[in-house]
C-alpha positions as CSV (number, residue, x, y, z in Angstrom):
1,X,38.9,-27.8,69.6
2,X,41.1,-27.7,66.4
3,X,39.8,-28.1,63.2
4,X,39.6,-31.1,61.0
5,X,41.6,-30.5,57.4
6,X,38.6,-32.2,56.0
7,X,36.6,-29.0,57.8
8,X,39.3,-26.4,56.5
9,X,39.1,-27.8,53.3
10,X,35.6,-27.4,52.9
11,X,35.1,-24.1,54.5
12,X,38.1,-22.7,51.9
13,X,36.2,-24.8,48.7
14,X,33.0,-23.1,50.4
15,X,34.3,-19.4,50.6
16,X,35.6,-19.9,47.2
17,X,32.3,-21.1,45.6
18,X,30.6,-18.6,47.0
19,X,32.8,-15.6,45.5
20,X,32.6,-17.3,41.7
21,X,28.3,-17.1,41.8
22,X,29.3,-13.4,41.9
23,X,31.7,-13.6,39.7
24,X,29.9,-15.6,36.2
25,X,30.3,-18.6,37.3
26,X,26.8,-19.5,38.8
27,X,27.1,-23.0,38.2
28,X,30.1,-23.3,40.5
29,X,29.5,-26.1,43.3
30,X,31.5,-28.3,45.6
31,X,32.6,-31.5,43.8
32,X,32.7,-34.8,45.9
33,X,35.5,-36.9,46.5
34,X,36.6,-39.0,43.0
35,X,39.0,-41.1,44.7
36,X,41.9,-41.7,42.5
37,X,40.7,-39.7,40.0
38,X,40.5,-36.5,41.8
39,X,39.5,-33.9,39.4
40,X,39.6,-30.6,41.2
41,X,37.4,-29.7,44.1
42,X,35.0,-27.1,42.1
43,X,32.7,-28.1,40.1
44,X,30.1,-26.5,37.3
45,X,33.1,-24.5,35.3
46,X,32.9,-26.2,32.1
47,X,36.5,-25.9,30.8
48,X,38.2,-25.1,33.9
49,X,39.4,-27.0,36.8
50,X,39.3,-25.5,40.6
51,X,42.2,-27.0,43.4
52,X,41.8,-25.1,46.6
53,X,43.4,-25.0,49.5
54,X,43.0,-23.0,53.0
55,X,43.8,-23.1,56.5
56,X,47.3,-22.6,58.1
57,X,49.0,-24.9,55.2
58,X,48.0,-22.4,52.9
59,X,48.6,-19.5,54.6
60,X,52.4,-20.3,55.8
61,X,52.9,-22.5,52.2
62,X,56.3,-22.3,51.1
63,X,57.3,-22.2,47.6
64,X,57.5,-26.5,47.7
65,X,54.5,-26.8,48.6
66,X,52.9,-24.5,46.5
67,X,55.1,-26.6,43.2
68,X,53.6,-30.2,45.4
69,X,50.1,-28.5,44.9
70,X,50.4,-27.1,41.2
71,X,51.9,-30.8,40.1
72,X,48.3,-32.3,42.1
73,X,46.4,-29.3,39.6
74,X,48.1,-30.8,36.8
75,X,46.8,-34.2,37.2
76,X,43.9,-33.0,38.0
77,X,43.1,-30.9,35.5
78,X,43.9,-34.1,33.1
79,X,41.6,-35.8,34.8
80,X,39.2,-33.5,34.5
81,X,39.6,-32.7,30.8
82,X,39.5,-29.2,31.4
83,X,41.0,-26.3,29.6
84,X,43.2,-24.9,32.5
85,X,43.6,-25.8,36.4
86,X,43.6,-22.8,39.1
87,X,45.4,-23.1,42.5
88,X,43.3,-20.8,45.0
89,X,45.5,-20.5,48.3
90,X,43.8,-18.7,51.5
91,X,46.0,-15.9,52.2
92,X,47.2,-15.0,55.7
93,X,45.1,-12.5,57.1
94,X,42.3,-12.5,54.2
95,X,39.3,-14.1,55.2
96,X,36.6,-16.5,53.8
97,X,34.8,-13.4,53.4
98,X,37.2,-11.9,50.8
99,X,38.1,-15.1,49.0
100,X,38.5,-12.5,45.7
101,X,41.6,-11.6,47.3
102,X,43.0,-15.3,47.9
103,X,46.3,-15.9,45.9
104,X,45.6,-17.8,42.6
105,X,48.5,-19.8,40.9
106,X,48.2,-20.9,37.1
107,X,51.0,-22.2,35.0
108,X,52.8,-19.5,32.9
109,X,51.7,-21.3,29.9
110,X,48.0,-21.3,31.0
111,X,47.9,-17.5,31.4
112,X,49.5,-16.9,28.0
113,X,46.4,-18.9,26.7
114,X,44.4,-17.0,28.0
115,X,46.1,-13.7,27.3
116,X,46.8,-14.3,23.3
117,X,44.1,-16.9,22.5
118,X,46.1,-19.2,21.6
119,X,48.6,-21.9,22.9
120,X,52.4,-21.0,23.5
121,X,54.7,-23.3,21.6
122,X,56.6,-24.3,24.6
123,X,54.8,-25.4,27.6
124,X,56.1,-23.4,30.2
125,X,55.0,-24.7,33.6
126,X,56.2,-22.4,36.6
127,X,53.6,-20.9,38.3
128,X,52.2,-17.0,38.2
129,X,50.5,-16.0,40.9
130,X,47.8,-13.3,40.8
131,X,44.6,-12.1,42.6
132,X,41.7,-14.7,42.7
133,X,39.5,-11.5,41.3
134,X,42.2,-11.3,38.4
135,X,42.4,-15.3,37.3
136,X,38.5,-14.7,36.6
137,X,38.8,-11.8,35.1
138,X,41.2,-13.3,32.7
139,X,38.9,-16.8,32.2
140,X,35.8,-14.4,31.8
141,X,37.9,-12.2,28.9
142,X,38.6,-15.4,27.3
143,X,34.7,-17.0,27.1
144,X,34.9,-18.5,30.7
145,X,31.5,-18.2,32.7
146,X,29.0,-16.7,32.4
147,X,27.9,-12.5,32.4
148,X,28.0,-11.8,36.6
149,X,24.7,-10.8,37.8
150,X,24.2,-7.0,38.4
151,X,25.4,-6.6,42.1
152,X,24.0,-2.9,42.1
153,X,20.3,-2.5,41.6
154,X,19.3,0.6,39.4
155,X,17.4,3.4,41.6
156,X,13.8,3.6,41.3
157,X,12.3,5.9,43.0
158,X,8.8,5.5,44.3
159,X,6.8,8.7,45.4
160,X,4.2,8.2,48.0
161,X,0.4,10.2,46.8
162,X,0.6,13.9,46.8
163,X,4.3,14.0,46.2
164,X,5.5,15.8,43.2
165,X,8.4,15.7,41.1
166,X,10.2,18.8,40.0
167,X,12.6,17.9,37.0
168,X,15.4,20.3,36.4
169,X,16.1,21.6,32.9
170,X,19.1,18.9,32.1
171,X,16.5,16.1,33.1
172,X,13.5,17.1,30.9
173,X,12.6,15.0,27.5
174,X,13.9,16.3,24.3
């Protein structure tokens, strides 16, 4: 049975969701249709607007499409009076699992923003293309988000009675 793009759609804004809770942005959440005032598909990011797409459009898209889809983030991220739109595109042969490794587009001019601080004095709109991992990276650098929780709990170890500890002479107490 094939899929519904309303289904792909959801499963890639799904996947996608789920990678930014790890990544300081626990607020992240599906946003639901807006009609003619679509603004994004993510929701939660203050200051940043989310257009995702998956499936086998975005895993074959040509360079066309990919300008189509940035000109929809545009408009979007208007509508959404946020800072700066993102493009995540599922990437053929990376899984829903690995959404941190989806393509993200931003426009040139977005990135520079985020890179200096400060607005370019041209606005140069072609898109670069990086890592999903790396876009948040560079929205977290810039005040994006929020501190990731720990994904590695510290080790404590518990002894069980009559089970003694022996520390060695870097480990003792000064």
């Amino acid at each position: 049975m094939k899929r519904r793009p309303r289904d792909i759609g959801t499963a890639a804004e799904s996947a996608t969701v789920k990678y930014l809770h790890t990544a300081g942005f626990p607020h992240a959440e599906r946003r639901s249709l807006r009609g003619a005032l679509d603004a994004g598909d993510i929701t939660g990011t203050p200051g940043v607007c989310w257009e995702v797409k998956g499936g086998d459009a975005a895993r074959t898209a040509s360079d066309l499409t990919i300008t189509r889809w940035m000109a929809e983030l545009a408009t979007e991220t208007v509508n959404a009076d946020a800072d700066f739109g993102l493009l995540v595109v599922q990437r053929a042969g990376v899984g829903p699992g690995n959404a941190a490794r989806w393509w993200a587009y931003m426009p040139a001019w977005h990135v520079t923003a985020l890179l200096t601080g400060s607005l370019p004095g041209v606005a140069v709109t072609f898109p670069v293309r990086m890592l999903l991992a790396d876009a948040v990276t560079l929205l977290r650098a810039a005040g994006y988000g929020t501190e990731p929780a720990p994904t590695v709990v510290p080790y404590q170890a518990v002894h069980p009675a009559g089970v003694h500890t022996i520390n060695l002479p870097a480990q003792e107490a000064s």
